[in-house]
N, C-alpha and C positions, 0 to 999 in steps of 0.2 A: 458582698454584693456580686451580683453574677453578671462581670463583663460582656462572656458571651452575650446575652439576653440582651440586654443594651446595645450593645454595636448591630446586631443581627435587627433588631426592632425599628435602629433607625434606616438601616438600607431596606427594610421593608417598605417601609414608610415614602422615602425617597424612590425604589420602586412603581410602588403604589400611584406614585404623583406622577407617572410619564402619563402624558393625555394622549395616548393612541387616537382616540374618537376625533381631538382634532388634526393632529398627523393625516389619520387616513383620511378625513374628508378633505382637509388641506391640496390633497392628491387629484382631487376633483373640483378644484378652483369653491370650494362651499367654507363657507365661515361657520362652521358647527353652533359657533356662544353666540350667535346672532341670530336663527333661525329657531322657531317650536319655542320650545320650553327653555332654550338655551345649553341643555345639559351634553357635557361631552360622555356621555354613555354612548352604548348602544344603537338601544331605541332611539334616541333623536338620530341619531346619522344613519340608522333605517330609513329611517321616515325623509331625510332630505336627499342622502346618498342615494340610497338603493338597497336588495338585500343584502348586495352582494359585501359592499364595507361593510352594512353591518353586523354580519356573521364574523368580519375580521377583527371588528372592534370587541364584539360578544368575546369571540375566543382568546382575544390578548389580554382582554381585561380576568379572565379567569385566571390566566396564566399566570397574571401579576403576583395575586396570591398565593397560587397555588407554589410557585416556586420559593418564593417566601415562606410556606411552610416545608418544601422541601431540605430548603437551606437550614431550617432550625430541628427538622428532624437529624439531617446531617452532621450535628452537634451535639446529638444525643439528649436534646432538652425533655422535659417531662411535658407531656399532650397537652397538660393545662397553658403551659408558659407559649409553646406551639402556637396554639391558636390566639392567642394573644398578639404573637408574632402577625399570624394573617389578620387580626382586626388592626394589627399598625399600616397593614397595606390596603386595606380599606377606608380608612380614613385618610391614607394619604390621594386614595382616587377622589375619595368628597370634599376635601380638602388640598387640592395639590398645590404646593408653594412655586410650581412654575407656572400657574395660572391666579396666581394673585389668591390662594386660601380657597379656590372654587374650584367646581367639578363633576363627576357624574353622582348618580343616587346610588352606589354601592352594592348593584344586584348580583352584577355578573360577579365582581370582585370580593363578594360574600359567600354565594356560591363555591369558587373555587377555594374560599379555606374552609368550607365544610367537607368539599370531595373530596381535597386531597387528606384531608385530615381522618374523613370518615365516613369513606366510598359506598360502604351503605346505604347509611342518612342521604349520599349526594343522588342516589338511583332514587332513592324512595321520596326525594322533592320534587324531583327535574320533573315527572309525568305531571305532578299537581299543576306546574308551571305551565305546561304546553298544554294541557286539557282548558285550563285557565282562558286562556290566549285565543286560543281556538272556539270558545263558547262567549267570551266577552267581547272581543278584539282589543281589550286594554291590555297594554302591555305592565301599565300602573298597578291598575287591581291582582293581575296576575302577580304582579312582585308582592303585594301585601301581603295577598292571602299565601303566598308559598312561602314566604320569613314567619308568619306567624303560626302555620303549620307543620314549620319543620321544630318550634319549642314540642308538641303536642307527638308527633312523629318521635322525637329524642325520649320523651316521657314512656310513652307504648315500647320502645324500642329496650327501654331499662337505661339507656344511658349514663353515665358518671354526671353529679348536682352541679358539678360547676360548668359540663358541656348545657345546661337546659338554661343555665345561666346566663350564659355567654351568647348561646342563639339567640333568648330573648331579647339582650341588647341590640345582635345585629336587628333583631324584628322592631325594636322602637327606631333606630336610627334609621332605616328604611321606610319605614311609615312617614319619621319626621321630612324625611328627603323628600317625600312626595304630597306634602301636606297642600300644595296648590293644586296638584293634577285631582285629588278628592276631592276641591273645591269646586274645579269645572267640569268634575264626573257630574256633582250635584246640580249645578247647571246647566248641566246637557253640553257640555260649548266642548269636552275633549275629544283630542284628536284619534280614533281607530286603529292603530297597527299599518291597517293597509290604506291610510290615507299619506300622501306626502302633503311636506311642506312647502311654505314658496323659497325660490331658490336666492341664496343669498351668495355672491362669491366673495371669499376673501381677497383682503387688498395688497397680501403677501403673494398670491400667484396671478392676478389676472394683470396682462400687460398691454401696454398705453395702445390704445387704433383697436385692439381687439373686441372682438364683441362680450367677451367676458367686463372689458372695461367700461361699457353703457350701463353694468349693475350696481358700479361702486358712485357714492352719491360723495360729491370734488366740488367744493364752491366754486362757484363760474363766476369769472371778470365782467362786472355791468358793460353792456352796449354804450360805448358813445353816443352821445346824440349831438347832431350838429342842429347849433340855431338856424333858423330861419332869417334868409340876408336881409337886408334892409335896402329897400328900391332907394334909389336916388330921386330927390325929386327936379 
C-alpha cells in the first residue's frame, strides 16, 4: 500500500475543504451560503462581492489544487496517482467538512489540477472558458462546455487513457454541480455574470446599532399593549 498517496490525498482533501469564497466574502460583512445560488465558489461571491473578491476567490481556489498536486509531484508519485491527488482537493472544495459536506461546483479547483498537472491542456481550456463567458454571460454554461471540452482537447492532444478518463469525471461531477443553474438557463430565470445579487450580511461580522445590523432578520419582543382603564362610574 502506498502511504505516501494516502496521507498526501487526505491533506488534499482537507486543503481542498478551506472555503476561501466565504472567508473572503466574510470580509465584506456578505453571508456567501445565503445569497444566489448559495455556492462558496467564485462566481457567487462575484456576483454579491464584487470582482474584485472574486478574482481572489478564483485564484485561491486554483491554488488549492494546484499545490496539492505540487505536493504529490514532490513525492515523486506517478501522473496518474497525481491527479487523483488533485481530484481529492476538488471534492474536498464540493464537499468541504468545515461547512457541513457542502461547497463550491469545483471549477476553478478542477482547473488548477489540470494546469498544474498539464500546463498545456490548462492554456488550451482557459480561452474556451473566457470566450464562453464573454458570448453567454453564464458563468454555468461556460464551466460546462470547458470540462467537457477539455475530455475532447486531451483526445486531439494524444494524451495518456487514464488522463481522458479522469477529465471526463471532472466533466460529469461539474455538470452534476450545476444541474439547477441548467435548470433556470431553461427558464430563462438565471442570473448573467454581471448581474449582482441582493446583499446579504453575515451575522458573524455585522455588529449590534450598525447599519450592517438592520440586514440580519432577530425575532423582536411583542409590543406591550396596555388595556384600556375602566371609567368609574
Amino acid at each position: 500500500m502506498n502511504y505516501n498517496f494516502l496521507w498526501v490525498a487526505v491533506v488534499a482533501y482537507l486543503f481542498g475543504s478551506i472555503p476561501f469564497g466565504v472567508l473572503v466574502a466574510r470580509t465584506y460583512a456578505i453571508d456567501v451560503q445565503k445569497v444566489g445560488s448559495g455556492n462558496t465558489g467564485a462566481s457567487n461571491v462575484l456576483r454579491s462581492a464584487g470582482w474584485g473578491p472574486g478574482l481572489v476567490v478564483a485564484l485561491a481556489d486554483i491554488m488549492k489544487s494546484g499545490v496539492a498536486v505540487l505536493i504529490a509531484q514532490a513525492f515523486g508519485m506517478p501522473s496518474w496517482e497525481v491527479m487523483l491527488v488533485g481530484w481529492c482537493a476538488v471534492i474536498g472544495h464540493n464537499y468541504s467538512i468545515f461547512l457541513g459536506f457542502k461547497g463550491g461546483k469545483g471549477v476553478a479547483a478542477s482547473f488548477g489540477t489540470i494546469a498544474f498537472l498539464d500546463i498545456g491542456l490548462g492554456i488550451a481550456i482557459l480561452p474556451l472558458f473566457v470566450i464562453t463567458v464573454l458570448v453567454t454571460r453564464f458563468t454555468s454554461a461556460a464551466s460546462i462546455i470547458a470540462s467537457a471540452s477539455s475530455v475532447i482537447l486531451a483526445i486531439a492532444m494524444q494524451r495518456e487513457w487514464w488522463k481522458v478518463l479522469m477529465l471526463g469525471g471532472l466533466a460529469v461531477m461539474i455538470a452534476f454541480k450545476h444541474r439547477d443553474n441548467l435548470g433556470r438557463m431553461y427558464a430563462g430565470i438565471e442570473r448573467r455574470i454581471d448581474q449582482r445579487e441582493p446583499r446579504v450580511v453575515s451575522s458573524d461580522t455585522a455588529k449590534p446599532g450598525s447599519v450592517d445590523a438592520l440586514f440580519k432578520s432577530e425575532p423582536q419582543e411583542p409590543i406591550p399593549v396596555s388595556e384600556p382603564e375602566k371609567k368609574s362610574e
